[in-house]
C-alpha positions, 0 to 999 in steps of 0.5 A: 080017338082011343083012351091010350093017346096021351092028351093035354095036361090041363093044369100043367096048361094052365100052370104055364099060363100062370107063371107067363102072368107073374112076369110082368104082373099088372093088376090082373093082366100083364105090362108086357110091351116089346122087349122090356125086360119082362119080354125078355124074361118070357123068351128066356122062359120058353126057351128053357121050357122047350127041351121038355118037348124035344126040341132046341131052343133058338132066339134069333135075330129079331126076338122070334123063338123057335123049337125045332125037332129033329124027330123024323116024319112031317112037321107042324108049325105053332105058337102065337106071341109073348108080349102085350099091349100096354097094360093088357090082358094076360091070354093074348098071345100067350095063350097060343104059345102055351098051347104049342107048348102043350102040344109038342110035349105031348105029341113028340113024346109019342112014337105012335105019333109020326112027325112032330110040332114045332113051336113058335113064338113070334116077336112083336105081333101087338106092333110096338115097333111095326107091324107083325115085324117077327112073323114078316120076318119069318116070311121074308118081307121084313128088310134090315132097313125097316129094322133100321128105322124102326121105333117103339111107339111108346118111348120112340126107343130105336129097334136096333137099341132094344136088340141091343139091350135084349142080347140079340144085337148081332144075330141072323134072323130065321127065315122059313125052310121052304116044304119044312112043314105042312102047315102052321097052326095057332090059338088065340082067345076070340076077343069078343063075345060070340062064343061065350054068347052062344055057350060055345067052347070053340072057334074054327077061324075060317078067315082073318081080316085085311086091315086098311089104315087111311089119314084124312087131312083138312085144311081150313084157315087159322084165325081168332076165335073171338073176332072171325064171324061164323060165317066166315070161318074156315074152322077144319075141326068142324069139317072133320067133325062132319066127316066123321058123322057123315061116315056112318050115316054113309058107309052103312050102304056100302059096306058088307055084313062084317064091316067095321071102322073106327076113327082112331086120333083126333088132332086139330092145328094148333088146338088151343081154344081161343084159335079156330083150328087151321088144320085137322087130322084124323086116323080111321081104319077099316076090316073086312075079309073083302078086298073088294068091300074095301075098295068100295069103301075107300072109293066113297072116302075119296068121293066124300073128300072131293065133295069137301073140296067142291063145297067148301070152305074147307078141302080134304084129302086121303092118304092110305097108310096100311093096306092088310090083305086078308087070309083064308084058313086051310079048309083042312086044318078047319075040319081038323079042328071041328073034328077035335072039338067033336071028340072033346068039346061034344061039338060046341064049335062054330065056324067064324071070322077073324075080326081082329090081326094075327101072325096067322096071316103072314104065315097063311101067305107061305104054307096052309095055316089054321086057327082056333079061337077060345072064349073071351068072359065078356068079350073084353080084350086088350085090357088087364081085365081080359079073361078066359075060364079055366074050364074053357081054357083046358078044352081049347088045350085038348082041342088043339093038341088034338087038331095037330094029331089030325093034322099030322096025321094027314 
């Protein structure tokens, strides 16, 4: 690439990034939950910022920003989110959405440059009113109903209160221009320790996970704790209990070589120490980029459960709550990134999955889509101690300005 091409300003990232971290400051992350007031002031924030790269500002009806060009020539879809998990780091999300920034200034700014990026931030990808409801939105799968019923997870605050509280009651919600763009790009720290491991400065994102999401019941027998034998107790506490360890002593067997799951919430019916538990609930999750991975695992959930119910005392049944397709990067965009890291990086990228969710894949489902990772200081994510070098942080910048170069030029 010639030294006459402007590229990333470094500090200029960097600065962005840190006064996203100022709004909303806790410790050394960020409480930044879906539309609370610092939310709020972070889509004010980059609305403001977007002229400087050519582009009108628009904040639609369910909170996603949008840059959009009137520059001629084709264009490239970026960005990423500006909320946070609850008392989280201060990268995630932003990160992507600086990055797009970055990019848009420095490409549309250039008439060696034909086309332009446009940028994004979506509303809501950390799911404190649903699931990826600002990028579903944007890919038509998100119904004014589901608006409707939505709450905060947090304070059970209603979606359509908090779009009223934020200014936005009112407003039509953007959806894709069929064939505007050739594709969509975004970056996001890897939110895990392979890069920084390996010494590696880049991630080329050759998939995203599907997430499945299940609720597995017990039903035993509530009875006195004090009075009721062992042996005849229905206990649905226990039977969960053994679940649980009987799916790891299981799944091992059947699963495929980047298959993780998790049991999430616990709850026993009515939970007091003197009554044994009547009933029993736990949440568990499964990713893979496998469908039929998980398939095959859900098969031996629902073979575990009859088993519950042959053997008894207690019975079982599972409910799926979520299925999440997963989403394979554009091979083009891949080698667009690699190629960047090549030139700036001096080639110190890997190819690697997505274990974790991003808006990335609902917009895979409608145009070629790619995504860059950058490394996470202890692979530590989803907490205020989240961090990224400085250093790591610049590269990913040039990288990804970079890869939208190539991507827009073809």
């Amino acid at each position: 690439m010639p030294d006459s091409q402007p590229h990333a300003n470094g500090e200029r990232v960097l600065a962005d990034l840190n006064a996203l971290r100022a709004v909303g400051a806790y410790k050394t992350g960020v409480h930044k939950p879906t539309f609370s007031e610092p939310h709020k002031q972070s889509l004010e924030w980059l609305a403001q910022r977007l002229p400087e790269a050519g582009l009108i500002a628009t904040i639609d009806g369910i909170g996603n920003v949008f840059g959009k060009s009137a520059k001629a020539g084709p264009k490239l879809l970026a960005g990423s989110h500006l909320e946070s998990q609850n008392y989280a780091g201060w990268l995630d999300g932003p990160l992507g959405v600086v990055y797009a920034l970055e990019a848009a200034r420095v490409l549309n700014n250039d008439p060696f440059v034909n086309g332009a990026v446009e940028v994004a931030a979506w509303c809501d990808e950390e799911g404190h009113f649903g699931s990826f409801l600002g990028s579903r939105s944007y890919v038509g799968q998100v119904t004014e109903a589901e608006i409707d019923a939505a709450r905060d997870r947090t304070n059970g605050r209603t979606m359509r209160d908090a779009l009223g509280d934020t200014g936005l009651a009112g407003r039509a919600r953007i959806t894709a221009e069929p064939g505007r763009h050739v594709g969509y790009l975004e970056a996001h720290i890897e939110q895990g320790d392979t890069l920084e491991s390996g010494k590696l400065a880049i991630g080329v994102v050759t998939s995203i996970v599907g997430i499945w999401q299940y609720r597995i019941n017990f039903t035993g027998e509530q009875n006195h704790a004090g009075t009721t034998r062992m042996a005849v107790r229905k206990d649905a506490g226990l039977a969960l209990a053994k679940f649980c360890v009987a799916i790891d002593e299981r799944f091992p067997a059947a699963c495929g070589p980047r298959t993780v799951w998790t049991t999430g919430r616990i709850t026993l019916d009515p939970g007091a120490p003197s009554i044994i538990p009547g009933g029993a609930e736990m949440l568990f999750q499964i990713r893979d980029e496998d469908p039929s991975v998980i398939a095959r695992l859900e098969d031996l959930l629902r073979t575990m459960a009859d088993e519950v119910n042959a053997k008894g005392p207690c019975t079982a049944s599972v409910e799926k709550l979520r299925t999440g397709a997963p989403a394979m990067m554009n091979a083009g965009f891949q080698d667009a990134i690699e190629a960047a890291s090549k030139a700036l990086a001096r080639g110190r990228s890997l190819r690697m999955p997505s274990g974790a969710g991003h808006d990335a894949q609902m917009l895979a489902s409608i145009m070629p889509a790619g995504m860059l990772f950058v490394p996470s200081i202890g692979g530590i994510s989803h907490h205020w101690t989240e961090n990224t070098n400085d250093a790591d942080i610049a590269t990913g910048a040039q990288v990804f300005v970079d890869a939208c170069r190539r991507i827009l030029g073809g």
